[in-house]
N, C-alpha and C positions, 0 to 999 in steps of 0.2 A: 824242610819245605823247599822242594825244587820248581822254579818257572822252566817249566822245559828242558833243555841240555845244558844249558848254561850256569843258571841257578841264579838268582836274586842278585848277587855280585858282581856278577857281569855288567849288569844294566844299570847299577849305582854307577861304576867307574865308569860305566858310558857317559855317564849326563854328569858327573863332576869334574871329568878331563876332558869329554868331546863338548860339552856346550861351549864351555867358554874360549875353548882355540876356535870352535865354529863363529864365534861374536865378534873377536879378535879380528879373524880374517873379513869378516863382512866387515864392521867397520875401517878396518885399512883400506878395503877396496873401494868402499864408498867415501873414504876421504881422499882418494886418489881420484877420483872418479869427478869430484866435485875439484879438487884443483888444477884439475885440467880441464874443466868448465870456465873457470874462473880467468884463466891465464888464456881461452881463447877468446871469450870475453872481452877481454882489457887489447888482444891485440885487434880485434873490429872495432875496437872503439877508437883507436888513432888512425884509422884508412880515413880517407877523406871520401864524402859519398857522392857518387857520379848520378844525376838525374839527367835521363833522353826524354825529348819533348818530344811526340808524335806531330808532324805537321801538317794541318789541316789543307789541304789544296784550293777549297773552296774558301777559304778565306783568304788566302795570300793576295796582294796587290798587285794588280794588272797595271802597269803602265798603262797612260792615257793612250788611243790612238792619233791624237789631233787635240789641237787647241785652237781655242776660241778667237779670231783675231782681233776683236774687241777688248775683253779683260785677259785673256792670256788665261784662263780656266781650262785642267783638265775635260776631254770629253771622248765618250767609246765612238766608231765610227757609225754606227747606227742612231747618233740623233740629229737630229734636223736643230733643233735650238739649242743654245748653252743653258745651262739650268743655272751659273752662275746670271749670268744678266739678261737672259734671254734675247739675244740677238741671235738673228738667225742664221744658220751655216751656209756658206756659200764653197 
């Protein structure tokens, strides 16, 4: 009983020698694979992490233009009264 040119015993000693060196080498590679996962892992874990704060413009604080000569309050040069005590700008 021949399979083709080979014959039946070809293809036993296929899958009883080639499977399990084929198992073999996927598992060595997939345990090398994972520890060298591992080992880059553990070296981001000891960097220290740098966070940049994007700086809003419209929030940062404008020096006053002028002060109040009343209470000494901050004031921009466009008001006419101090909103701390309301005295008027002269």
């Amino acid at each position: 009983m021949m399979v083709g040119m080979f014959g039946l015993g070809w293809l036993i000693m296929l899958l009883v020698i080639g499977l399990p060196i084929l198992l073999v080498v996927l598992l060595l590679g997939g345990a090398a694979g994972f520890l060298q996962n591992q080992t880059h892992l553990s070296a981001m874990q000891n960097q220290v992490p740098v966070y940049h704060s994007a700086v809003n413009l419209s929030q940062v604080a404008v020096p006053p233009a002028r002060y109040c000569s009343h209470c000494g309050a901050g004031m921009q040069a466009d008001w006419t009264h101090c909103p701390q005590c309301g005295a008027p700008i002269q």
